[in-house]
N, C-alpha and C positions, 0 to 999 in steps of 0.2 A: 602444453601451455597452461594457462591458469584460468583456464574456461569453465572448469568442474566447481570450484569453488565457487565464481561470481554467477554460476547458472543457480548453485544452489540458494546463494542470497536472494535471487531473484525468486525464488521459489517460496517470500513465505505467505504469498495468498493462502497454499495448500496448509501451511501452520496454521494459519489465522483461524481458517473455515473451521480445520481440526478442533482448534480452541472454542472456536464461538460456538460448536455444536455442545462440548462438552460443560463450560462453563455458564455461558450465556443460554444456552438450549437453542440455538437458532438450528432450522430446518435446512439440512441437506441433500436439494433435490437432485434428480439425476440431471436435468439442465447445467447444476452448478460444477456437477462430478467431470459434466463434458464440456465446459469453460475451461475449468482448473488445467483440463486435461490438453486443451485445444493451450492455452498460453504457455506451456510449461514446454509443450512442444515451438513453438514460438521462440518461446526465447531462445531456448537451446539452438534452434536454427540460425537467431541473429548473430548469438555471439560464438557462433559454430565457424571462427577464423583460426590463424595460424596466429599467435601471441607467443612472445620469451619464454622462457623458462619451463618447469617441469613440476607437474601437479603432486604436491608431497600430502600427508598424511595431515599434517598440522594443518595445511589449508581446506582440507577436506574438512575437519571436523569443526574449524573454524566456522566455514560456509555452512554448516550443519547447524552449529549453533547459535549463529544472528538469523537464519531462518526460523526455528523456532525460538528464541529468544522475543523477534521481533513480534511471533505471531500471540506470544501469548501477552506483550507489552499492548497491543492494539486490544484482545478481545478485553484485557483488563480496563483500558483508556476507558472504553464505550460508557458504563454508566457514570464512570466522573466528567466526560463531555456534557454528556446530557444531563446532567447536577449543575455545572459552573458554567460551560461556555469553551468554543474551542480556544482563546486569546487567555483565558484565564487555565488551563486544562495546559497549554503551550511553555507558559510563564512556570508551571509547578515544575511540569515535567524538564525542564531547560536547568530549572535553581537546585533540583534536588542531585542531577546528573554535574554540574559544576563542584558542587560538595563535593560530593564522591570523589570526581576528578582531580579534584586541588591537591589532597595528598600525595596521591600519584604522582603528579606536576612535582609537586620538591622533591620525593624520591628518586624522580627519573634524570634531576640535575638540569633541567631547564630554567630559563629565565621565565619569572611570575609574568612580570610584563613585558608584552613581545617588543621587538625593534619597532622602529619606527615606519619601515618601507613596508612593513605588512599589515598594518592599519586596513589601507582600501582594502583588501582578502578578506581581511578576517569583518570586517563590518559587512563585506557583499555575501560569504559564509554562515554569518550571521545573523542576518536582513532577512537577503533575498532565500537562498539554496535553503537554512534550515526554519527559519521562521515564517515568511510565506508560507514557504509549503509546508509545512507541517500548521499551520493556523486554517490555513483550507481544508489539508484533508482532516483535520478536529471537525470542521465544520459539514464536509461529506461524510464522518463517523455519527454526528448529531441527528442527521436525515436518512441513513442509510444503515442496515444491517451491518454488522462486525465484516462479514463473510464478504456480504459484495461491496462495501467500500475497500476492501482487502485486493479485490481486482484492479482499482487503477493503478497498481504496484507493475502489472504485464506492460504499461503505458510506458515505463522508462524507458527500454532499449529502443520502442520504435520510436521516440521521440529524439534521444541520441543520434539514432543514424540519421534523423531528418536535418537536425542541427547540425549533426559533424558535415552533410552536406552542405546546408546553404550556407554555413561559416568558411566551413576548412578546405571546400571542395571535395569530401570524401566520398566516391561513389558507391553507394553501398551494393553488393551483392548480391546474386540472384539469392542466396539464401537470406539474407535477410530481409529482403522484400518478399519471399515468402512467408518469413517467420510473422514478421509485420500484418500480414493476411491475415496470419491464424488469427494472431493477438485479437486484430478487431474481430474474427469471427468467435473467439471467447466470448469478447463484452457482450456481443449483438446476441449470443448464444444466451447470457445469462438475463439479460435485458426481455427477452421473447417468454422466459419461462417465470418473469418474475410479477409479481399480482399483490399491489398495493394491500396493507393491509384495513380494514373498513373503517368509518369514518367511526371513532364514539361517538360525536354528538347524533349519528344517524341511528348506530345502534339504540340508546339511548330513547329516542325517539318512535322508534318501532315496541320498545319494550312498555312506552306507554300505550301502545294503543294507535298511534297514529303514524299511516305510512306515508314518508316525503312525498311528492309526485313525480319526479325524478326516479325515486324508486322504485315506484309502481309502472312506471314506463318499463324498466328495467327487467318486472316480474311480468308482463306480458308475454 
């Protein structure tokens, strides 16, 4: 089936983190090692079903390549978020990707502007699936390290099969209600090991000489 490829898409927290260690410098604890490790099993259990067709080589390297492709798109995103703004960060990355695209678009023999019945699609594609969400997690990139906003990426399959349920009626599987487990016990994994980083204005504060009270509660 085509399960090897779409695991490996899913897979690019493990890029991101790779990235953000190398680029960003962010810290790779072992918490995060046994997150990565705990969703990556996870997913592979949800979408561990029987699907058409037959895993070819193109699709593998494919899958190889929007994983880290993606991962190192995100560690790169982080300091232009936190420079502009997720809604501003959204808008670049959407206008400079449509460029790109356009030539493709007349070489591949398509029509520039679509039919008219695909309007609602493409505005709810465009709205909601990549604008929403990708303005949120700008916005979970702004507040959170490369590495672990890179985790609510393990979120998709288990929200799929909640969805394909209370939509379609699809009863998900005992594996993917285990895989589902894992996933949260990733988050909850990396959540336990994770330690805000200190306050400057506190630092700050201490380096003249005078300690919060708050903080000296702290130092008892």
């Amino acid at each position: 089936g085509q399960r090897a490829p779409l695991s490996l898409r899913m897979s690019n927290p493990l890029a991101t983190n790779l990235f953000a260690w190398l680029i960003l410098r962010e810290r790779l604890s072992l918490g995060r090692w046994i997150s990565l490790f705990l969703g990556m099993v996870g997913v592979m259990l949800i979408v561990a079903r029987p699907m058409p067709g037959e895993d070819s080589w193109a699709g593998l390297m494919m899958g190889v390549f929007a994983a880290v492709s993606f991962g190192l798109y995100t560690a790169l995103s982080k300091p232009l978020v936190e420079r502009i703004g997720s809604l501003r960060t959204a808008a670049v990355s959407f206008g400079l990707a449509s460029l790109a695209y356009f030539p493709v678009l007349l070489w591949s023999g398509f029509s520039v502007w679509p039919p008219a019945n695909t309007w609602p699609r493409i505005l709810y594609l465009g709205f909601i699936v990549s604008g929403v969400a990708y303005v949120t997690f700008y916005k979970a990139l702004s507040v959170l390290s490369a590495g672990r906003a890179s985790l609510l990426f393990f979120f998709k399959p288990p929200v799929a099969v909640l969805l394909a349920w209370l939509l379609l009626g699809e009863l998900p599987t005992l594996a993917a209600l285990a895989g589902a487990i894992l996933v949260m016990l990733a988050i909850l994994t990396d959540r336990s090991s994770f330690s805000p980083p200190p306050d400057p204005r506190r630092i700050s504060t201490v380096q003249r000489g005078r300690v919060p009270a708050d903080l000296k509660t702290e130092l008892r």
